[in-house]
C-alpha positions in Angstrom: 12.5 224.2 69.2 12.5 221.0 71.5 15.3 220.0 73.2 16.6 216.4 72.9 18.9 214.2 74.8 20.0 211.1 73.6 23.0 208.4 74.2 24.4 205.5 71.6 26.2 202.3 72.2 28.1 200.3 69.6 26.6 196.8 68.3 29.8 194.5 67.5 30.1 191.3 65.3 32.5 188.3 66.3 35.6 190.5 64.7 35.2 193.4 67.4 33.6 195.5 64.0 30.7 198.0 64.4 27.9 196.2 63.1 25.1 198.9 64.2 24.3 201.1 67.0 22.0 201.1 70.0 20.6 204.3 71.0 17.7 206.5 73.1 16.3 209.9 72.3 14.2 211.7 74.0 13.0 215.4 75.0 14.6 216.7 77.6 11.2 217.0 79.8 11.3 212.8 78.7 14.9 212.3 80.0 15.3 214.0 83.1 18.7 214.1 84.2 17.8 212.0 87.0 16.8 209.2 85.3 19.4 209.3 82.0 22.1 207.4 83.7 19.4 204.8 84.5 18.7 204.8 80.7 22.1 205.3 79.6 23.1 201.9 81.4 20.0 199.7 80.3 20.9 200.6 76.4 24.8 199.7 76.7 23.7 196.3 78.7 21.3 195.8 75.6 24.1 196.5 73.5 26.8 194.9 74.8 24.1 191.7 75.3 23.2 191.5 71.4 27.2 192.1 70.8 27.4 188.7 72.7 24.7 187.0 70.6 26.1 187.9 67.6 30.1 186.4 68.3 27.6 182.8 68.7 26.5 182.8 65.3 
């Protein structure tokens, strides 16, 4: 059985309301625990960026 590792961040509309989710998955040997901060932190900036885009519309 493979291990996985994975880490979610909320997509919100104009009214603060979950819209979708952003996430990563990986194997473990895939997201070493060196570099899942790293991609912990580039998926809530993508997140949090599309949030943005959305409360423009």
């Amino acid at each position: 059985m493979m291990r996985k590792r994975s880490r979610a961040f909320p997509v919100l509309n104009q009214l603060g309301e979950l819209m979708s989710a952003l996430s990563v998955t990986g194997a473990t040997a895939q997201i070493v625990p060196e570099n899942y901060d790293k991609l912990a932190g580039i998926v809530k900036q993508s997140s949090a960026r599309i949030s943005r885009a959305l409360k423009v519309l």
